[in-house]
C-alpha positions as CSV (number, residue, x, y, z in Angstrom):
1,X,7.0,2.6,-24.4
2,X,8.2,6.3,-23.7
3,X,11.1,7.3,-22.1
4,X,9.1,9.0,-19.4
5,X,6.9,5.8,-18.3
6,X,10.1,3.8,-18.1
7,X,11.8,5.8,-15.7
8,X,8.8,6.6,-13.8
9,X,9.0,10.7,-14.0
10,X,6.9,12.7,-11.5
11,X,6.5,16.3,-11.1
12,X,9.0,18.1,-9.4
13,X,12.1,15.4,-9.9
14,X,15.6,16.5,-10.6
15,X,17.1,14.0,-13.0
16,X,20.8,13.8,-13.5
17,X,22.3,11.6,-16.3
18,X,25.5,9.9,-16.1
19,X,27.6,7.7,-17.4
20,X,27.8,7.0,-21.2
21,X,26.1,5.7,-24.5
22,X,23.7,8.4,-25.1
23,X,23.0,10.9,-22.5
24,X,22.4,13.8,-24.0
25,X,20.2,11.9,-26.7
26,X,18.0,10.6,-24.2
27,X,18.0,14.2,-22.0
28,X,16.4,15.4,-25.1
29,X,14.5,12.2,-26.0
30,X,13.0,12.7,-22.4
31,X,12.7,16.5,-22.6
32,X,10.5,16.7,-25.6
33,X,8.1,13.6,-24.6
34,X,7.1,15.8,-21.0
35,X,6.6,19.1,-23.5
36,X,4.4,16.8,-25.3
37,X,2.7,16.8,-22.0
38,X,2.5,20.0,-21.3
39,X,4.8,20.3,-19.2
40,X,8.2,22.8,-18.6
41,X,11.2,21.6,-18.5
42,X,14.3,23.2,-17.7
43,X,17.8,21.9,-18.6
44,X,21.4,22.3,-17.7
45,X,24.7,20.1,-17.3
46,X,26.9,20.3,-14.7
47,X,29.7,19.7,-16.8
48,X,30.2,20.9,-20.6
49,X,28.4,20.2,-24.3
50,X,29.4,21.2,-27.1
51,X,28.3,24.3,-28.1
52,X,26.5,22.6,-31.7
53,X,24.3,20.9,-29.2
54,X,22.5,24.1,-28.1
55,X,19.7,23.5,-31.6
56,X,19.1,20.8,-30.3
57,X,16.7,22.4,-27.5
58,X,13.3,24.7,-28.7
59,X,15.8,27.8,-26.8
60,X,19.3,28.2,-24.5
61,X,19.9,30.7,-22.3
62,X,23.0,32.0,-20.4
63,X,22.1,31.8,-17.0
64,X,22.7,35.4,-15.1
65,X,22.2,36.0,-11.2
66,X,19.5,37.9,-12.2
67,X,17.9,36.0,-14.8
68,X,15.2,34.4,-12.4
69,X,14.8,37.7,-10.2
70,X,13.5,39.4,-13.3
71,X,11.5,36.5,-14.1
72,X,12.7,36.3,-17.5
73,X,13.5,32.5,-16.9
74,X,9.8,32.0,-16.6
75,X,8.7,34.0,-19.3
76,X,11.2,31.6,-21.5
77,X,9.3,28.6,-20.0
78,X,6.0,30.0,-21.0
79,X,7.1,30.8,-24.5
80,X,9.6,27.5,-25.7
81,X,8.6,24.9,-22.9
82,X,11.6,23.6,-22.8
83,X,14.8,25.8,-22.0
84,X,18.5,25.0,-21.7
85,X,20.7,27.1,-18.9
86,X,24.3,27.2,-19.5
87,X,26.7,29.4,-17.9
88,X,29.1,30.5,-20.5
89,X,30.5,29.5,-24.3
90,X,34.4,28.4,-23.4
91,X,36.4,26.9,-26.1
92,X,33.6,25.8,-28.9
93,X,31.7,24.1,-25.4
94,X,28.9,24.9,-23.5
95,X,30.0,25.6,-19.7
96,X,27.1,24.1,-17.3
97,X,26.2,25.8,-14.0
98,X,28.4,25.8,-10.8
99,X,27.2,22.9,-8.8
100,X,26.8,25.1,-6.4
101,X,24.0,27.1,-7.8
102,X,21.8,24.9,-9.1
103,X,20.1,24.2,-6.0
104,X,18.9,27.9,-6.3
105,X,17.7,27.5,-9.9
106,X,15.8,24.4,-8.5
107,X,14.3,26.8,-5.7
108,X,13.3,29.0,-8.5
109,X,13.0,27.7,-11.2
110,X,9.7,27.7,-12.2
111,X,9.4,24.1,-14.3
112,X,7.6,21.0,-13.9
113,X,11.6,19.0,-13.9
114,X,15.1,19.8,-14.5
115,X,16.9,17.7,-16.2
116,X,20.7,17.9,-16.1
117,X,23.9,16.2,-18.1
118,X,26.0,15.4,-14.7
119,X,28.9,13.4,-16.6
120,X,30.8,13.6,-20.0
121,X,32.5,10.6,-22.4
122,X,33.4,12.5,-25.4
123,X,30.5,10.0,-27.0
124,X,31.6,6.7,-26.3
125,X,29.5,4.1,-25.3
126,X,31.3,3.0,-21.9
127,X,33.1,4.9,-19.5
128,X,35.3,5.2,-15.9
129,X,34.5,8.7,-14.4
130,X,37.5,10.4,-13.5
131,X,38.6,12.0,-9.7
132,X,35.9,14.9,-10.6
133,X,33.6,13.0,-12.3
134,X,30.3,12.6,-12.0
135,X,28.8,16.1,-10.9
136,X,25.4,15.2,-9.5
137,X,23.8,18.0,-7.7
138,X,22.6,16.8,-4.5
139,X,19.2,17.4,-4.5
140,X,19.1,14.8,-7.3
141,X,15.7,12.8,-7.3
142,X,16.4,10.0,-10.0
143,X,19.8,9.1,-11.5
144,X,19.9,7.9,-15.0
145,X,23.7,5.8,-15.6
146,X,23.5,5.1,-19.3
147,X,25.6,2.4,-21.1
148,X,25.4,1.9,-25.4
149,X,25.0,-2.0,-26.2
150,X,26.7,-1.1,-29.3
151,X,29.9,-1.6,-27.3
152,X,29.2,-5.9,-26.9
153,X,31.6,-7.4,-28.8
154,X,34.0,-4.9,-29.2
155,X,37.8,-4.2,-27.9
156,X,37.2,-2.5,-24.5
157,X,40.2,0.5,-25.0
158,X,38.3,1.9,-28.4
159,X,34.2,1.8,-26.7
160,X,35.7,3.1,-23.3
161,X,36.1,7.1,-22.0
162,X,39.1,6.9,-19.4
163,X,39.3,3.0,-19.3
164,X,42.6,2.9,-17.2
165,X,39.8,2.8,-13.9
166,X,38.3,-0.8,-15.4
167,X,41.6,-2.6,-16.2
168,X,42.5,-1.2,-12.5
169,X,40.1,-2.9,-11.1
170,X,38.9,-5.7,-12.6
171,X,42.2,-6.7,-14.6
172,X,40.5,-6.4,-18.3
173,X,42.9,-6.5,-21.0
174,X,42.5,-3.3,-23.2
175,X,41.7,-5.2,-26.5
176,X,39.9,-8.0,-25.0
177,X,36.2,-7.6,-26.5
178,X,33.7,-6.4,-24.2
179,X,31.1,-9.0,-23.1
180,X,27.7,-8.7,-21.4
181,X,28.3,-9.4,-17.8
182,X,31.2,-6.4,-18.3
183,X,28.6,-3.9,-18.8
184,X,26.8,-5.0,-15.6
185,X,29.9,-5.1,-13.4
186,X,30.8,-1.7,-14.6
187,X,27.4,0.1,-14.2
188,X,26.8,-1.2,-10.8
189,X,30.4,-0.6,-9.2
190,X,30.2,2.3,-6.7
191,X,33.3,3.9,-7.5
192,X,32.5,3.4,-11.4
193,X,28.9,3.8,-13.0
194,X,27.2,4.3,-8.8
195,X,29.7,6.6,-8.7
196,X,28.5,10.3,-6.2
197,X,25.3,9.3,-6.7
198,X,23.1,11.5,-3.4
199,X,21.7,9.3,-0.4
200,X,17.7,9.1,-1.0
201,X,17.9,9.2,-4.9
202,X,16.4,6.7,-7.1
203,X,18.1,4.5,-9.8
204,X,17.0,3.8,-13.0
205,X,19.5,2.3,-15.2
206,X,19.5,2.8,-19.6
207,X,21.3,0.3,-21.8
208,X,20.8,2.4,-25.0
209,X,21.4,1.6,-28.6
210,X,19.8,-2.2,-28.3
211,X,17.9,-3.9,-31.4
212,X,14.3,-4.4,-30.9
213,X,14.7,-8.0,-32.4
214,X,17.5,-9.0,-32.5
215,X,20.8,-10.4,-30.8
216,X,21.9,-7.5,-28.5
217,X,18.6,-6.8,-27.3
218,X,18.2,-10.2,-25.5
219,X,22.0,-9.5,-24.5
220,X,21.2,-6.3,-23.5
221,X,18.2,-8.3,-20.8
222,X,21.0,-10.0,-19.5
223,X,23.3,-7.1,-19.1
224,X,20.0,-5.6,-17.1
225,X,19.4,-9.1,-14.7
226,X,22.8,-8.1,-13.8
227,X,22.7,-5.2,-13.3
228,X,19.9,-5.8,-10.8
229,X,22.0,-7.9,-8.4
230,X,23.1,-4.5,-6.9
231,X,20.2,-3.2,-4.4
232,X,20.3,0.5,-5.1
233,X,19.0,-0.4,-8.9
234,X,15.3,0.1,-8.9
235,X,15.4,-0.7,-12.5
236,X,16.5,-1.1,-15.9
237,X,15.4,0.2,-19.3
238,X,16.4,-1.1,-22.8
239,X,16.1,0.3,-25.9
240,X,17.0,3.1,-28.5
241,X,16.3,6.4,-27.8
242,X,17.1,8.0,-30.9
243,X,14.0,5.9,-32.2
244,X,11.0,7.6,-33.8
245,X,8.4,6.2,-31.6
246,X,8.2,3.6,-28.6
247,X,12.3,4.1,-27.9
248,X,12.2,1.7,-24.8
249,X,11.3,-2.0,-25.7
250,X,11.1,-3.1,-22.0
251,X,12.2,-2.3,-18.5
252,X,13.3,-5.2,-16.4
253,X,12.8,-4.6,-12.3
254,X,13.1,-6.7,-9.4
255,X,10.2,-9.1,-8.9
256,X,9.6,-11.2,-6.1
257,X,7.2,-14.6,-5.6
258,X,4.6,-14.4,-3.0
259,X,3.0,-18.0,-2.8
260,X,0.4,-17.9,-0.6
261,X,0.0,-21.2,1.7
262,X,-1.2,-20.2,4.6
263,X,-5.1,-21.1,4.3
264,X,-7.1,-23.8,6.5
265,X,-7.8,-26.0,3.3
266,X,-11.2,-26.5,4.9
267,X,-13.1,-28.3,2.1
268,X,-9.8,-30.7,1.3
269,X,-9.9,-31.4,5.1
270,X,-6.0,-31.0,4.9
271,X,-3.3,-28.9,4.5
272,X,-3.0,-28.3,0.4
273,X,0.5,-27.4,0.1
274,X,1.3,-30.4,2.1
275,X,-0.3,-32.7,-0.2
276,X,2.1,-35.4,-2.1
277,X,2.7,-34.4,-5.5
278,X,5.1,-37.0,-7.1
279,X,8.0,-37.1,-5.3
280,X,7.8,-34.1,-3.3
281,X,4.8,-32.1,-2.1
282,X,2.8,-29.4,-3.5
283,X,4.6,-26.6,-2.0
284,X,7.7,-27.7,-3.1
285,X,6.6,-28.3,-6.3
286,X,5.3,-24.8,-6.6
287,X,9.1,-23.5,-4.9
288,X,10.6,-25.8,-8.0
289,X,8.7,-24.4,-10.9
290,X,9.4,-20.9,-9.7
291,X,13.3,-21.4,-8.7
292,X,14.6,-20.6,-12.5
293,X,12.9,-17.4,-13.0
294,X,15.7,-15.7,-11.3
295,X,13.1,-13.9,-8.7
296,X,14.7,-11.1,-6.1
297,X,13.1,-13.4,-3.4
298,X,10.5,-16.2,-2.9
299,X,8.6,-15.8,-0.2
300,X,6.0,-18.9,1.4
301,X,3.2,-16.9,3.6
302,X,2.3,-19.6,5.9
303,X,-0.7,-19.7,8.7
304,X,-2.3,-23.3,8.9
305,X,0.2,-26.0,9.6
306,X,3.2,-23.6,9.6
307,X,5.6,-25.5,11.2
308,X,5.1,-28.3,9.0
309,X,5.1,-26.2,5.7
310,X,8.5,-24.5,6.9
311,X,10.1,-28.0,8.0
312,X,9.4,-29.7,4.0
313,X,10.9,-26.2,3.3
314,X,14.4,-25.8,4.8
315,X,16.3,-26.7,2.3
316,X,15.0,-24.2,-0.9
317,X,15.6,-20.4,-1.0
318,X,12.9,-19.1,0.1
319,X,11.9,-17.2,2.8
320,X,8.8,-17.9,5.3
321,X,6.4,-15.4,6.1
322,X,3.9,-16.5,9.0
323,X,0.3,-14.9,8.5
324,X,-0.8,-14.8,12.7
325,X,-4.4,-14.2,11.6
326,X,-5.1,-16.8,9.2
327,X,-7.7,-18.3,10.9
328,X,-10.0,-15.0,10.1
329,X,-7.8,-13.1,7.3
330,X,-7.4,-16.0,4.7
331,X,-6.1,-14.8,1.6
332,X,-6.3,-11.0,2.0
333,X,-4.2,-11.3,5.3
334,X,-1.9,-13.9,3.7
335,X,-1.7,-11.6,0.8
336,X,-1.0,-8.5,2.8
337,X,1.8,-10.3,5.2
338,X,3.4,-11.2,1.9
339,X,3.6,-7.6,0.5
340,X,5.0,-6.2,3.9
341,X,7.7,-8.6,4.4
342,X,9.2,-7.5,0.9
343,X,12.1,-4.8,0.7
344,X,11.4,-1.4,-0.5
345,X,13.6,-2.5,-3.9
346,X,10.8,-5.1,-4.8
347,X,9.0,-3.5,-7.9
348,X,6.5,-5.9,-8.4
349,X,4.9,-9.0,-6.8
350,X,3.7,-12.2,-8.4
351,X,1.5,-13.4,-6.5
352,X,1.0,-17.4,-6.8
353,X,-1.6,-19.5,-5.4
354,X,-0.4,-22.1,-3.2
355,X,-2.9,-24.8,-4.4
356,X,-2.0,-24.9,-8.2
357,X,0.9,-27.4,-8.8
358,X,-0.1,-27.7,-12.2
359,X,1.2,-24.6,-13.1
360,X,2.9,-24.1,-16.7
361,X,6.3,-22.0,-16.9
362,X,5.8,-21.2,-20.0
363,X,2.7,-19.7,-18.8
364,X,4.9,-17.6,-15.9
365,X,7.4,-16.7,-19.1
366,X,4.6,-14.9,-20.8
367,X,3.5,-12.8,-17.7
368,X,7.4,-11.3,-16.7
369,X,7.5,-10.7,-20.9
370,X,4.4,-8.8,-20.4
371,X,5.4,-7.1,-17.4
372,X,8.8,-6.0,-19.1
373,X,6.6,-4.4,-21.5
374,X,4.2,-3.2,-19.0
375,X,5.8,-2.3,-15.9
376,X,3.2,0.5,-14.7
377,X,0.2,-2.5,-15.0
378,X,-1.8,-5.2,-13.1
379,X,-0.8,-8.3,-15.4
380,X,-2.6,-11.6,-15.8
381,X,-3.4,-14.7,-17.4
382,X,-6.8,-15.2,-19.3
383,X,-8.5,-18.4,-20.3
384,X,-11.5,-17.7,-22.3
385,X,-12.5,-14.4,-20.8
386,X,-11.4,-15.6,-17.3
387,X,-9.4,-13.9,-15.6
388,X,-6.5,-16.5,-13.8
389,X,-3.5,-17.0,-11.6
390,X,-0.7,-16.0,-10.9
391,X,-1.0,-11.8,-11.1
392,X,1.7,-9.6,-11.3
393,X,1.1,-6.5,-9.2
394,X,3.2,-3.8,-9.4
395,X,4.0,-1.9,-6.1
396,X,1.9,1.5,-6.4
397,X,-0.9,-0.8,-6.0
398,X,0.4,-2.5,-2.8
399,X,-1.3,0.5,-0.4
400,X,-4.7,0.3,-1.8
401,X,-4.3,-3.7,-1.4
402,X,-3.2,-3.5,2.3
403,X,-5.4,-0.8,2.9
404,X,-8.8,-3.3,2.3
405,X,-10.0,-4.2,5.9
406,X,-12.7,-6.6,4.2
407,X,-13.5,-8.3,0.6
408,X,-10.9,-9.7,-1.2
409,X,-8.2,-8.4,-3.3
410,X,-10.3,-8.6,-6.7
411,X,-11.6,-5.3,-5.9
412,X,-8.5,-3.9,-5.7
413,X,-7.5,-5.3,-8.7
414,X,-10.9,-5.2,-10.8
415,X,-10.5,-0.9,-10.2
416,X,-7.3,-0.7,-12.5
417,X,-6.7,-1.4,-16.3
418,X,-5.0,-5.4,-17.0
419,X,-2.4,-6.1,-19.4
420,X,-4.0,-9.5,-20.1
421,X,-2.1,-12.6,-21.3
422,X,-4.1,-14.8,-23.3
423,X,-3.3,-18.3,-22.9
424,X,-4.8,-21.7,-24.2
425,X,-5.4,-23.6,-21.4
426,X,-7.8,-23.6,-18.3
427,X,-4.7,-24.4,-16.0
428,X,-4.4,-21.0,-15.0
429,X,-8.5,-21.5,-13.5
430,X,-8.0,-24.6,-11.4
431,X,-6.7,-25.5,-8.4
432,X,-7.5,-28.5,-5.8
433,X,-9.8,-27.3,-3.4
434,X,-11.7,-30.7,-2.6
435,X,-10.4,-34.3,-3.0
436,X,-11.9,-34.7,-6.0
437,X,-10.2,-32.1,-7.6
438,X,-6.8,-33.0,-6.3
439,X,-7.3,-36.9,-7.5
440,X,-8.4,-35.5,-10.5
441,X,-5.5,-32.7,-11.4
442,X,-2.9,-35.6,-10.5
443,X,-4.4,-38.0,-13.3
444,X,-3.6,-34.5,-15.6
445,X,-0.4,-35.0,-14.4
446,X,0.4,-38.0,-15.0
447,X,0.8,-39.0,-11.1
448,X,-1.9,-41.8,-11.0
């Protein structure tokens, strides 16, 4: 996917890049995909870039006080699209704009986004920001901290900018060889990757320089899971951005469990997820198949039987959600009690049926891949044309969900494009509405 879709650009954001591993690469990367657009983009650093890197942009400009009174800024806009500000040439190095003033180039400025190099590393693939370090103006919309892959495996004093910081605080030797979970401890450290980084802004995290096959990409997903454990990460893309096309291979975000068990199980005469299956009952079975998928948080809507479905309950991580209308909402109110009782981190929400024990991991494996790759879209399992559960819902569609007074959420869902997951079995279709169904599924599975 593009650089752009992964970090979820909109009109009018100021994005500051930070950290290490590729910035200015992926500034461009970024910059040329939004011309492609049609947009204008305007570019700066608050720091320095050397003075070679100016090709690199369609045109770069000195930036005067009067440069945007005379409008001349905007005619550049109209003419290259996609225009670099610096303030002066100092020693072979392009000198970036005061901090000060670039909240009155943002005023004025004219352009779709301004994009801006906030943080230097002399091109090394980590970093430790020194006293001054990182200059993030702060009307900052998205930061970007960016970490190179390519420094796995490696002695940490020749991949690191200023290292002295990391063996500070974490007590790494200087030629010990930089492993995965490293990465991810130094990103998400406040006074280290989170470094300055404005109240209100979003984060979106880039491991840069990963193989699309091969061993330091799926190191580079684990670097990302990491990474997520600290709140303020709204997500994290992997990839190369000095690729020709599709330079992100997948954007892993925080993804919570909604299992929905909460109905009156009116035709089985009984609560469903309270039914015995094997050992345990349904619901727990369900909470046990979805445990391992490392899920932000699991949460059980509950309505019918509540007490009882909380009490089997008590001892797994989850979190119980009680539906007070579930006696008239069924599944859209269960639905929409789940969505409100996530966090405003949550990216997405699977949404699981709390009637389908038979579920296949494999199956769930398939749908976070998919999501990874699609993290913009409605994803789901298909059987033959037929459209299955669980769903993956991203969060812009939460407000039309819980917007529905009536129907059910399929006409939410059926409005928007599906990133479908073929599978090759009708599991993902049944569930055990009646007895028959239920005595049935547990011959399947080997319980009678």
């Amino acid at each position: 996917m593009r650089l752009a879709d992964a970090l979820g650009i909109q009109r009018g954001d100021v994005v500051s890049f930070v950290g290490a591993g590729g910035k200015t690469t992926a500034l461009l990367r970024l910059g040329y995909e939004l011309v492609q657009d049609g947009w204008r983009v305007l570019a700066t650093t608050t720091t320095r870039i050397g003075e070679d890197q100016l090709a690199l942009f369609p045109h770069s400009t000195r930036w005067q006080s009067n440069l945007l009174r005379q409008r001349e800024l905007a005619a550049l806009l109209d003419d290259y699209r996609f225009v670099f500000v610096y303030q002066e040439i100092r020693a072979q190095k392009a000198v970036g704009i005061p901090s000060e003033q670039v909240s009155r180039l943002i005023d004025e400025m004219n352009a779709d986004i301004l994009l801006i190099e906030a943080d230097g590393a002399r091109r090394m693939p980590l970093k430790a920001p020194r006293p001054h370090e990182p200059v993030i103006p702060d009307d900052t919309t998205l930061v970007v901290p960016v970490a190179g892959l390519d420094a796995l495996g490696k002695p940490l004093e020749e991949v690191t900018y200023n290292p002295q910081p990391i063996y500070d605080r974490y007590g790494f030797l200087p030629e010990a060889l930089v492993q995965p979970a490293w990465i991810a401890q130094i990103v998400r450290d406040e006074t280290l990757g989170l470094k300055n980084i404005p109240t209100g802004a979003r984060i979106v995290a880039l491991l840069n320089k990963a193989d699309v096959s091969g061993v330091v990409y799926g190191r580079g997903r684990r670097v990302a899971q990491l990474m997520l454990r600290h709140s303020s990460i709204h997500s994290v893309a992997i990839g190369a951005v000095r690729r020709t096309n599709d330079p992100i291979f997948e954007v892993q975000q925080r993804i919570a469990a909604i299992v929905l068990a909460g109905g009156l199980s009116r035709r089985m005469g009984t609560s469903k997820p309270l039914l015995p299956w094997g050992d345990k009952t349904v619901i727990e079975h369900i909470v046990q198949l979805l445990a391992p998928f490392g899920f932000a948080e699991i949460v059980v809507v509950t309505g019918y039987k509540a007490l009882e479905v909380e009490k089997v309950l008590k001892d797994y991580e989850v979190r119980t959600v009680f539906n007070p209308i579930y006696l008239k909402g069924e599944m859209l109110s269960s639905l929409k009690a789940g969505l409100r009782a996530l966090p405003e981190n949550i990216s997405s929400a699977l949404i699981v049926m709390g009637d389908q024990p038979q579920m296949v991991p494999r199956i769930l494996h398939r749908i976070l891949r998919a999501s990874a790759h699609h993290p913009d879209t409605i994803v789901a399992p298909y059987f033959r044309d037929q459209r299955g559960h669980p769903i993956l819902i991203p969060r812009r569609f939460w407000p039309s969900l819980l917007a529905l007074t009536s129907g059910a959420p399929r006409d939410v869902i059926n409005q928007h494009p599906i990133t479908q997951v073929l599978v090759d079995t009708d599991v993902v279709l049944r569930d055990i509405d009646t007895p028959d169904q239920y005595a049935h599924e547990k011959r399947l599975a080997g319980l009678e």
